[in-house]
C-alpha positions as CSV (number, residue, x, y, z in Angstrom):
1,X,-18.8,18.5,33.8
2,X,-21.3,18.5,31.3
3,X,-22.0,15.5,28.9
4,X,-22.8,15.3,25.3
5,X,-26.0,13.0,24.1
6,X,-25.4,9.4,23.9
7,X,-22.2,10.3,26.2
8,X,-21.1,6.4,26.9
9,X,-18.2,5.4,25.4
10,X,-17.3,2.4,27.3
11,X,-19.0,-0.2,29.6
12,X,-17.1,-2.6,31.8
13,X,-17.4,-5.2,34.3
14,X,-17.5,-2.7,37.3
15,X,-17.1,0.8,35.4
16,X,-18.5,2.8,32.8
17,X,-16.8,5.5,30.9
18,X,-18.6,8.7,29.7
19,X,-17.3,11.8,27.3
20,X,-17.6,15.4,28.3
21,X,-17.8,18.6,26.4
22,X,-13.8,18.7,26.9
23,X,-12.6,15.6,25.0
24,X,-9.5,15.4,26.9
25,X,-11.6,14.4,30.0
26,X,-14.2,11.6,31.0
27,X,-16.7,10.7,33.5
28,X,-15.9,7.4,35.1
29,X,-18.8,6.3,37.0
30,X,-18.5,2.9,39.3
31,X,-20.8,0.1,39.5
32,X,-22.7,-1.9,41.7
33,X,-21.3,-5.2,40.3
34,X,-19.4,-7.4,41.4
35,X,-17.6,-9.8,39.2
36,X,-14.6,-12.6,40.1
37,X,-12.8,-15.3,37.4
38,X,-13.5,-13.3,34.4
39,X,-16.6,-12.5,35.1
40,X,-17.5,-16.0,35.6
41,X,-18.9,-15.6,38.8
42,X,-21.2,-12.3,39.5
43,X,-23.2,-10.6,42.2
44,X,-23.9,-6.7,43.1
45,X,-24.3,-5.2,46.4
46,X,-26.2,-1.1,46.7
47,X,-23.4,1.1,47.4
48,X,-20.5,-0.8,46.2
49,X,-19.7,1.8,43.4
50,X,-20.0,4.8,46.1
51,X,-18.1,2.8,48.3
52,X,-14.9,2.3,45.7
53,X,-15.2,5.4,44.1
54,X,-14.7,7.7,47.1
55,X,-12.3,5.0,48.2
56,X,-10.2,6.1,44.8
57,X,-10.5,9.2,45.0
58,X,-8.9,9.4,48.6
59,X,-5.6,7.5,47.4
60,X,-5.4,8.5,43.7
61,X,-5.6,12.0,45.4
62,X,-2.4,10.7,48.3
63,X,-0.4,9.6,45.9
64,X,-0.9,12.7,43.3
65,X,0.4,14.8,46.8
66,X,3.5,12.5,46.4
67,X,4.7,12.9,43.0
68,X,3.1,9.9,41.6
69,X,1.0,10.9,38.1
70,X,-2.7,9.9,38.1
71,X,-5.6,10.2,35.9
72,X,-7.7,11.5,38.4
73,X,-8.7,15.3,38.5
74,X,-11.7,15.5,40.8
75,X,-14.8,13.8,42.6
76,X,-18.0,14.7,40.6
77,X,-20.2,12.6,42.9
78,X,-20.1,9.9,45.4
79,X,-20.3,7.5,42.4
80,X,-18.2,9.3,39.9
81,X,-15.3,10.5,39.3
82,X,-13.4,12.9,36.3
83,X,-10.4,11.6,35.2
84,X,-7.9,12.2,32.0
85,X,-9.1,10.2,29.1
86,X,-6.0,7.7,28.3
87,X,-4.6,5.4,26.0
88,X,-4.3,2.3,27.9
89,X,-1.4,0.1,27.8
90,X,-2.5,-3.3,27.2
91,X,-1.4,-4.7,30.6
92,X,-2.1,-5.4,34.0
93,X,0.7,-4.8,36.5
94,X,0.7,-6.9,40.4
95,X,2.8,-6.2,42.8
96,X,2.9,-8.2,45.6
97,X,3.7,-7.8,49.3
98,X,2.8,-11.2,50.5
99,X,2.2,-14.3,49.4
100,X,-1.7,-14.9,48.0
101,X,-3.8,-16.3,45.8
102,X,-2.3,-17.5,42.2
103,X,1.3,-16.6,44.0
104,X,0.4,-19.4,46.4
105,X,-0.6,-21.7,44.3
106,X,2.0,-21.9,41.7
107,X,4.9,-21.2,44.0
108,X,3.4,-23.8,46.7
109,X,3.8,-21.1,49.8
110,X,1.6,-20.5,51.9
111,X,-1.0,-17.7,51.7
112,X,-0.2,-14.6,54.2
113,X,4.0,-15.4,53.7
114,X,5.8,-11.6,53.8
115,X,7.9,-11.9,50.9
116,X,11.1,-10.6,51.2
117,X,10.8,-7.6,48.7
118,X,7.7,-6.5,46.3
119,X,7.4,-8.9,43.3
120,X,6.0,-7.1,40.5
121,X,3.8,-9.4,37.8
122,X,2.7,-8.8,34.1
123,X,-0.4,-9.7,32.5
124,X,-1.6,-9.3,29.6
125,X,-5.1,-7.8,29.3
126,X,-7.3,-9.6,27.4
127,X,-10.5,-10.8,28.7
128,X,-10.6,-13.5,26.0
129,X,-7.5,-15.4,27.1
130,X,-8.5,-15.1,30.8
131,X,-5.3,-12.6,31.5
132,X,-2.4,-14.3,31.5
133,X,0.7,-13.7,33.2
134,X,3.3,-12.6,30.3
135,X,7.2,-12.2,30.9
136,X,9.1,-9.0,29.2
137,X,9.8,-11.4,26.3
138,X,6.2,-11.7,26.0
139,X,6.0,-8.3,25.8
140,X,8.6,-7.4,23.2
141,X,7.1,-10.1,20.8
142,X,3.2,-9.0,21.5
143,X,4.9,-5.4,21.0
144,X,2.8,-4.6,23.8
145,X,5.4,-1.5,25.7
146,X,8.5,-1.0,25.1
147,X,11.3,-1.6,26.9
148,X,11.8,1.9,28.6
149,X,7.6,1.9,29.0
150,X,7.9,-1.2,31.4
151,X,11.3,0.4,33.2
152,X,8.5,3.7,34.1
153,X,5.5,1.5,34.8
154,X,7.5,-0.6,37.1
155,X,8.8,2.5,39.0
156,X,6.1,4.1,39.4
157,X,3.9,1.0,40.5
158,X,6.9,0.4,43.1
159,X,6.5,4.3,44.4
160,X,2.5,3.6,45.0
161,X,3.2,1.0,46.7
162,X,6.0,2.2,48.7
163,X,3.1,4.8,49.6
164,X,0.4,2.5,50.3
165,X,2.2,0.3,52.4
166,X,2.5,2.0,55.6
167,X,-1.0,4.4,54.9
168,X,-2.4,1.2,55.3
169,X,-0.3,0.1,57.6
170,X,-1.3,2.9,59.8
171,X,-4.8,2.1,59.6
172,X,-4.8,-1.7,60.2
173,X,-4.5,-2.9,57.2
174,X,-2.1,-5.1,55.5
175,X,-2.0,-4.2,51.7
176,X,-1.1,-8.1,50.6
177,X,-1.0,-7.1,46.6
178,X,-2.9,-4.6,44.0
179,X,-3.2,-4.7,40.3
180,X,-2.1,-1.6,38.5
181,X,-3.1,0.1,35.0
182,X,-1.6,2.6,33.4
183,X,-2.3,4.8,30.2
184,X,-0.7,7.6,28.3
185,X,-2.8,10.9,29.2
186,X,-3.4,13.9,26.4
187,X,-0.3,15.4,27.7
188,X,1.9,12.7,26.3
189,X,2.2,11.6,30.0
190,X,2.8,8.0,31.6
191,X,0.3,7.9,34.0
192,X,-1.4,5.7,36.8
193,X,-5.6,4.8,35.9
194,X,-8.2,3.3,36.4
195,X,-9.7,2.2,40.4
196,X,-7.5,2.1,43.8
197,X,-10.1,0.1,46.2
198,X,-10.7,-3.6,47.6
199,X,-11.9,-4.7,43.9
200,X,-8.1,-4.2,42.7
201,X,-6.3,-4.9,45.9
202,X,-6.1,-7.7,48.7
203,X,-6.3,-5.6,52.3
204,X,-6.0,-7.8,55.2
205,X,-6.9,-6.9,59.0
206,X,-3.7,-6.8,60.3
207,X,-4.4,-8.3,63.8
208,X,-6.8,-10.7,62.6
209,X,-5.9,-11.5,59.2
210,X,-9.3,-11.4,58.3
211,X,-10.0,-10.2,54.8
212,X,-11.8,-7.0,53.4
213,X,-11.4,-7.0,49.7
214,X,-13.0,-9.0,46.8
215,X,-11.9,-12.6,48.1
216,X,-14.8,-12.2,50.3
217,X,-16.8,-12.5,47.2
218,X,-14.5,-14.8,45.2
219,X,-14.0,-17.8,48.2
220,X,-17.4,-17.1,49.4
221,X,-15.7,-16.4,52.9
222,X,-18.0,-13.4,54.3
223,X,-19.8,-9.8,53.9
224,X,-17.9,-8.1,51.0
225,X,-20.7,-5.4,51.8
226,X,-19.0,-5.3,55.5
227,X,-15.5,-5.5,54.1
228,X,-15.8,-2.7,51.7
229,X,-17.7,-0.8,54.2
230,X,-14.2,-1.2,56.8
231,X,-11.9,-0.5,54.1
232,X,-13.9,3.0,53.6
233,X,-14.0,3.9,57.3
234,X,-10.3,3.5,57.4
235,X,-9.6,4.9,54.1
236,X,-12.4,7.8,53.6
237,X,-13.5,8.0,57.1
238,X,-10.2,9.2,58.3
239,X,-9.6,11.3,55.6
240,X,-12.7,13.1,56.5
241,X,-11.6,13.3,60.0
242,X,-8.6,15.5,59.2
């Protein structure tokens, strides 16, 4: 897809955003940074954008095949991806499979708990407040979604992870939570954005417990090169295979 001079329209803490000649679509390439409490804490491995790119791309592509809608359209390189240009809603959405984290520390349970059904979370995306966690009566006075908006973002948040659950599953994994955005496309369309990959969700080894995602980097607890790399043999690598 071709770009237009001075193409960047957007750069963030671990993607940047570019136009095309078709203003309905964007290039959204993925960086080599790595950032954890609000960018408080940074680093940057070579390959980590390739790695959570293609990553994406495999399960944005799974869960399109199963009915849930997604901003991506295609793989442009190993680093970047085209995607529907959206109008983002202002929130973060977390839904939870066992206990981790902020979970664990507010509720006083211990990390690695299954919980009994997926908790789903709000928060409110502003990198100036730190994120907070927001309730629906939050939302309504911040006029942030409506009513029937947060009915759709839950169900559909709740279908990708009723689909991620056992793909992971099947590969080792234990998917512990994932943060969710979503965005209205040029269609009109609800839809599911942004990255799928071990920057936006907890995976677990499931016979070792042993973590592959971005806690590596945030507790200081291993590789997140060698995490990442695991999560893309699984994820990619068997994709590949088939």
């Amino acid at each position: 897809m071709v770009q237009p001079p001075d193409a960047k329209l957007y750069e963030g803490k671990a993607k940047i955003l570019y136009a095309t000649t078709d203003p309905r679509i964007l290039v959204q390439e993925f960086k080599d940074d790595l950032t954890a409490f609000n960018a408080q804490k940074k680093g940057t491995f070579f390959g980590k954008g390739a790695l959570n790119c293609q990553i994406s791309a495999v399960l944005f592509e799974l869960l399109a095949s199963r009915g849930v809608p997604v901003h991506f359209r295609s793989l442009e390189t190993p680093r970047r991806m085209l995607i529907d240009r959206l109008e983002m809603v202002p929130l973060e959405v977390v839904v939870r499979n066992r206990v981790a984290g902020s979970l664990a520390k507010r509720l006083g349970i211990p990390e690695g708990e299954e919980l009994s059904f997926p908790v789903v979370e709000w928060y409110y995306k502003r990198d100036d407040l730190g994120d907070p966690m927001v309730n629906r009566d939050h939302i309504r006075v911040l006029k942030l979604a409506s009513d029937a908006v947060l009915d759709k973002i839950r169900e559909i948040a709740l279908k990708t992870n009723e689909i991620l659950l056992p793909f992971y599953r099947e590969r080792g994994i234990l998917l512990v939570d994932m943060k969710l955005e979503f965005g209205w496309n040029p269609a009109g369309d609800l839809v599911l954005g942004d990255e799928i990959d071990g920057d936006t969700s907890r995976l677990w080894e499931a016979e070792t417990g042993v973590r592959l995602d971005k806690d590596l980097f945030r507790m200081d607890l291993g590789s997140v090169k060698e995490g990442y790399e695991k999560i893309y043999e699984k994820v990619v690598g068997h994709a590949n295979e088939s």
